[in-house]
N, C-alpha and C positions, 0 to 999 in steps of 0.2 A: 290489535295493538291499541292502548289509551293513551289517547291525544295529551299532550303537554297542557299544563293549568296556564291558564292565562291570567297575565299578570294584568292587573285593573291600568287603567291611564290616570297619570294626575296629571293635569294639565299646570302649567304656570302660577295660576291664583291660587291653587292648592297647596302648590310647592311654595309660594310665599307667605300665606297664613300660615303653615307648621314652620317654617323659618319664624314668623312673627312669633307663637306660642315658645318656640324653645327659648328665643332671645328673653321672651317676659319671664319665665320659670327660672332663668338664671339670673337676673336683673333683681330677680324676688331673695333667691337665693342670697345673694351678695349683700342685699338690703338687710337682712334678716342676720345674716355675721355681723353686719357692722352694728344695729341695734345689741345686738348681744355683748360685743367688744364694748361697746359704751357704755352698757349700765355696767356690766364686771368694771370695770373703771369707775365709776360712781362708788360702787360699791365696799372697794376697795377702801375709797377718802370717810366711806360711814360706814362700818362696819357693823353698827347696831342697829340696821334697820334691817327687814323683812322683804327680800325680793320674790316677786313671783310675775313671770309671762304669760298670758294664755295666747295661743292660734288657733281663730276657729274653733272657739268654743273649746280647748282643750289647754293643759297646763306644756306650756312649751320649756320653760325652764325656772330653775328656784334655789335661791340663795336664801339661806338661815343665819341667823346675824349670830354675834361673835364680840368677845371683848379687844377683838384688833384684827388686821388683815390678814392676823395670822392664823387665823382659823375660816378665813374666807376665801384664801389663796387652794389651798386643797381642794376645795370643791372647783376653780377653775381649769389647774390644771392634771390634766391626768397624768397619776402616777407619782405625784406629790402627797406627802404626808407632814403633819407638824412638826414633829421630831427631826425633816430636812430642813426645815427653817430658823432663823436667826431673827430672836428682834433686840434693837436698840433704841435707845433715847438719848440725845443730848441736849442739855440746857443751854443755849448760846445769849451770853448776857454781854455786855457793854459795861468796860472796865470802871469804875468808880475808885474816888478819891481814895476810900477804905479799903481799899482792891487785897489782896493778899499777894506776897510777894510772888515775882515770875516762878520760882521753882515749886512753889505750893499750887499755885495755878494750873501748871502739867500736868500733875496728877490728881486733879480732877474730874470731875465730868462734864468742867463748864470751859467754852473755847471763848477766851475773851477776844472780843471785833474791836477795831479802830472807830472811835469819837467817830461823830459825823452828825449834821443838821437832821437825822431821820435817827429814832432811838434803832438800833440795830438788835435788840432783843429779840429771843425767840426760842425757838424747839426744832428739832430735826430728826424724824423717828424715820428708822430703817428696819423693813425687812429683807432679811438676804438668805439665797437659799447658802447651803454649805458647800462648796464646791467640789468635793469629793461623792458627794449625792445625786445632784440635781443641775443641772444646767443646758442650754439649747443651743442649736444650730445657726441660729442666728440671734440678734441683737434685738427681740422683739418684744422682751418680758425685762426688759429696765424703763419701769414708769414713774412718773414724779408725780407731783400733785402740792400745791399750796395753796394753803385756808381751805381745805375740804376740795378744791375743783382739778381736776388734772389735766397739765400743761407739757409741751413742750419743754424742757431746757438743756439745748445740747451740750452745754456748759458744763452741767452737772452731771448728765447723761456719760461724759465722755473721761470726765472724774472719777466716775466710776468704774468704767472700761478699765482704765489703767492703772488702777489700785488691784483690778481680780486679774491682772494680763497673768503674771504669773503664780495662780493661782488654780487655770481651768487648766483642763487637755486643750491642744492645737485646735486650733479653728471651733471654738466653743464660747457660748458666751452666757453668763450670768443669770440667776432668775433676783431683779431684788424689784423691792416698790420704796419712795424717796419720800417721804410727807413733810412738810415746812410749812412751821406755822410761826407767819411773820407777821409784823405790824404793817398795814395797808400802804402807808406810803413807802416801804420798801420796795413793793411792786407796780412797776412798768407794765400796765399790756398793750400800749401801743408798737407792737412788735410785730403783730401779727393780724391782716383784715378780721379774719375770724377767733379772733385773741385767743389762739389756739398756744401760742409761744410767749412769752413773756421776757421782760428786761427785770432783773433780779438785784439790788442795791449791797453792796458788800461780797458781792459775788465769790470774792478771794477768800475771803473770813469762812463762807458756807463752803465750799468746795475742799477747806482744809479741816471743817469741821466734819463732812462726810467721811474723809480720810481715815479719822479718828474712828467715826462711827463703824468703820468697814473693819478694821483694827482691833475694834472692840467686839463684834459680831464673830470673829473667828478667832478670839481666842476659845483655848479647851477648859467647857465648862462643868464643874461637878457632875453633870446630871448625864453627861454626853455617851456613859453606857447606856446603848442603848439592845434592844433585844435583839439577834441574830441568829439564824436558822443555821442547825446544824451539819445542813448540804453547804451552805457559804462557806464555812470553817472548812470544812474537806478540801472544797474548790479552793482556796488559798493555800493549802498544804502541799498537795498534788503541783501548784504553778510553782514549788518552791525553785531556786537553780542547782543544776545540774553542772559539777564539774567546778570546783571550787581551786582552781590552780591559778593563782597570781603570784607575780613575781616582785610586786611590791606591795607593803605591808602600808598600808595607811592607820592614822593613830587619833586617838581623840583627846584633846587638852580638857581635861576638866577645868581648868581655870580662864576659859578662853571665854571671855563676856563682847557682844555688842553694842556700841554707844546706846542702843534703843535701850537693851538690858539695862543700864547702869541707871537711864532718867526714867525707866520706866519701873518703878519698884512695886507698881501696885497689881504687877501680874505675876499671879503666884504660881507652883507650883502645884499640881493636885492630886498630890499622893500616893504617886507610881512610883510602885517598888520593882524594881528588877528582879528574875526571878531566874532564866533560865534563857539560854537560846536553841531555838529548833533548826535543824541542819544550819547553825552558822548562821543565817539569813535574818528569822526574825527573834526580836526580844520579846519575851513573854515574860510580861509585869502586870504586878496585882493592883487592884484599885480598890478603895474603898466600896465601888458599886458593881464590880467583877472582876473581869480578866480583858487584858488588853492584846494585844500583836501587833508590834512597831516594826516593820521593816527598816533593819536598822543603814544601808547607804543610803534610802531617800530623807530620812529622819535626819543623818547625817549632812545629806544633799544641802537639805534646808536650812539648815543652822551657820553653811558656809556660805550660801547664798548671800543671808542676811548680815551677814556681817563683812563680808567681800564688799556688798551693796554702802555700807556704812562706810567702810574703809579702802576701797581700792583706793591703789597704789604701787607704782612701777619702781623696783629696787635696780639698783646697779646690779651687774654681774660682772663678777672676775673670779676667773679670766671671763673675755664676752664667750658666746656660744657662736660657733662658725657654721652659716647654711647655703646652702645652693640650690642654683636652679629656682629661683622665689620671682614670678611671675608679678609683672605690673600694679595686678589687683591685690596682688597677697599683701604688696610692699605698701599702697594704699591705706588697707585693713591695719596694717600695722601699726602707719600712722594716726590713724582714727583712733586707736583703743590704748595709744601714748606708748606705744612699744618702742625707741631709742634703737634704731642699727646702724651701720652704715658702710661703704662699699670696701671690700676684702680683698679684691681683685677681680678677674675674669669669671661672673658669673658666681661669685662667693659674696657673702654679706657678714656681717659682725654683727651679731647682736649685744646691745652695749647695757639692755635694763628687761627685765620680765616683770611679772606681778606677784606681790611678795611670797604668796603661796607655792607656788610653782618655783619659784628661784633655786630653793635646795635642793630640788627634785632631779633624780635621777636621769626621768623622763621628760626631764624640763623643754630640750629641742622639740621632741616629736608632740609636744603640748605646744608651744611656739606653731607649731607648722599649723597645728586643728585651728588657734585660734587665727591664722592667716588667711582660713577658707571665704570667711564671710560674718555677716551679721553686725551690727550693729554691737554697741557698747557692752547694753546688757547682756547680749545672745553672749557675748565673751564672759559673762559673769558669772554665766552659769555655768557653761563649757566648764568654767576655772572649776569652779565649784562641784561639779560631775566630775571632774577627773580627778578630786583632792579629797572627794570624802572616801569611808572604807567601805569595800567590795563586800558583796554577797559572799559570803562564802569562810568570811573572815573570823577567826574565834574571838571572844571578846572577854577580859573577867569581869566579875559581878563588880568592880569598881569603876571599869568602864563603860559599861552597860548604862548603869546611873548616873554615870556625868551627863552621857550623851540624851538621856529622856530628860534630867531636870533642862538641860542646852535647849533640848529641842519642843519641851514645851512652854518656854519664855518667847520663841520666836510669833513676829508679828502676826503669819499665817501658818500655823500647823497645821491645817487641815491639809493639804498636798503639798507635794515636791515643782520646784520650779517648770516643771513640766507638765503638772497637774496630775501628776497619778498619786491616788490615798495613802496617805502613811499610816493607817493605824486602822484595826478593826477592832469593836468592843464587841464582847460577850456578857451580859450581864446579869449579875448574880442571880435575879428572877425567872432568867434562860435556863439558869443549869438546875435552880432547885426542880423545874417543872421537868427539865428533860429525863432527873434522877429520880424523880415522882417523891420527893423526899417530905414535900406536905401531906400526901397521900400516905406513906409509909407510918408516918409519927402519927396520922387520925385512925390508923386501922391500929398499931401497934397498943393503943389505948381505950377499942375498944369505940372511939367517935362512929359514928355512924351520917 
């Protein structure tokens, strides 16, 4: 029989030098992320410069400069491309004697600031990814940066948050980078020992010209056909729904405008013709640069949203609607989101006002009861707006088809539904010549070679 191997001894100091050696290799490790995280931050603020790391005599990593962040951000994060990203500019000036009237002001691209002992001028470039594209699990890719250095501000940081909240999917958060280029004494860095954070002068004025910016960034731009793979198209046809039986018919106003719509005139429309709808579900309209696919209750979703958002408001009912059994917290909720009831008898309630949408509605009670579950204001906003726009499954004619895309491409974020899922897939027209080989066809039919 062969004796068992024998296992060597380490004794104690052995066992602590390889304790010592891992701790350095990971210590090294961590050093070497955060050097990395820094200069991508740098690099960000100058885009036109030439990055390159070496370790140990080798090329550890390299950045190629670019005419904006927007061509430097793809190479950091994986699985990002240009065509996910959004950039913006706005001019922020300091209102003058010559000023042009308030309502010529709006639709500009310049957010005029309040007077003050510091000239408040400046720029505020954004990039943002698209929210139907690209976004992370955590909060860790919304970076600022002012006069070229990147800083803390969770002012701005947090501005942004809640401009993309309903915007992303649940629990997702944003890719953008913030750059402000301000006049020096606008900026505080006594805020932070290693002036990592900064005190920002007009702070209200920047935080509502980001707004704009975020606004501006997600509207639908001409060019926004983008190329799409013919396995994608399938995969969205195949998830079409199943079973198309509803009992209420939901309708779409073409003449139903947003207060945003009405002072926002300089967001146009871009050339989406309706064309057809496939099982009921999505609208298939032509673009000037291809073919589109709007899933028409999120498109719908969205256009009620915004303008619930702009207009909520609790109408009378009569007669009221009579409910029971409404638990402490429901009655709470109730109160919270201005719903009007009051007691009926044993265990009965009156409902004395709903929100305008839901009033005429059939389903008005059992709409009442959803928004008694819970949430906050907006979480009711949407609710409203999820149960008021029209169902999957719905026929639609070519009159309404059209209202509903010109409606829902004026809204402030088209790119997803209040709940963050895509409303819209492009095909675009350089997809389908190559998939038909249709340049190939007209070079051989001629004899090109």
């Amino acid at each position: 029989a062969s004796l068992p191997a024998t296992v060597p001894f380490v004794g104690p100091e052995a066992q602590e030098r390889q304790r010592k050696q891992e701790f350095t290799a990971r210590l090294g490790a961590q050093q070497l992320r955060q050097i990395q995280r820094l200069v991508q931050l740098i690099a960000l603020a100058h885009p036109q410069i030439t990055w390159s790391l070496e370790q140990n005599d080798r090329n550890w990593f390299s950045l190629w400069p670019g005419h904006s962040a927007k061509t430097l951000l793809p190479q950091m994060l994986r699985g990002i491309v240009e065509s996910d990203l959004r950039e913006t500019q706005l001019e922020v000036t300091a209102p003058t004697a010559s000023a042009p009237e308030p309502l010529q002001a709006q639709t500009s691209n310049q957010i005029p600031l309040a007077p003050d002992s510091c000239d408040p001028s400046g720029q505020l470039q954004l990039l943002l990814g698209l929210p139907d594209r690209c976004h992370r699990r955590r909060p860790d890719w919304v970076k600022v940066a002012v006069n070229g250095r990147c800083i803390r501000l969770p002012e701005l940081e947090q501005t942004l948050l809640s401009a993309m909240r309903r915007s992303l999917p649940r629990d997702r958060y944003p890719i953008a980078f913030i750059h402000i280029k301000a006049a020096p004494q606008q900026v505080d860095w006594n805020r932070h020992p290693a002036k990592a954070e900064i005190y920002l002068s007009h702070l209200a004025q920047w935080q509502e010209a980001l707004k704009q910016a975020v606004t501006q960034a997600l509207q639908l731009a001409p060019e926004t056909a983008q190329l799409t793979e013919g396995t994608r198209v399938q995969t969205l046809l195949k998830a079409a729904e199943q079973g198309a039986g509803y009992s209420l018919r939901r309708h779409i106003n073409p003449n139903a405008q947003s207060d945003t719509e009405a002072n926002a005139k300089q967001i146009q429309a871009h050339g989406l013709k309706a064309l057809a709808q496939v099982h009921n579900t999505y609208i298939v309209a032509e673009h000037p640069a291809g073919l589109w696919l709007i899933e028409q209750h999120i498109a719908h979703e969205r256009v009620l949203y915004e303008q619930i958002c702009d207009r909520w408001q609790c109408i009378p009912l009569e007669p009221p609607i009579v409910l029971e059994q409404l638990k402490p917290r429901q009655r709470q909720q109730l109160e919270r989101i201005g719903i009007e009831f009051e007691t009926f008898g044993e265990n009965l309630w009156a409902i004395r006002s709903a929100p305008a949408l839901l009033a005429q509605r059939e389903d008005c009670a059992a709409a009442i009861i959803e928004l008694s579950l819970g949430g906050d204001l907006n979480t009711a906003q949407v609710a409203t707006a999820c149960r008021s726009a029209i169902r999957n499954g719905t026929p639609l004619s070519q009159p309404e088809m059209q209202a509903l895309l010109e409606q829902w491409q004026r809204t402030r974020h088209p790119q997803t539904c209040p709940h963050g899922r895509p409303i819209s897939m492009t095909l675009a027209e350089s997809s389908l010549a190559r998939f038909f080989r249709r340049h190939w066809v007209i070079g051989k039919s001629h004899g090109i070679q």
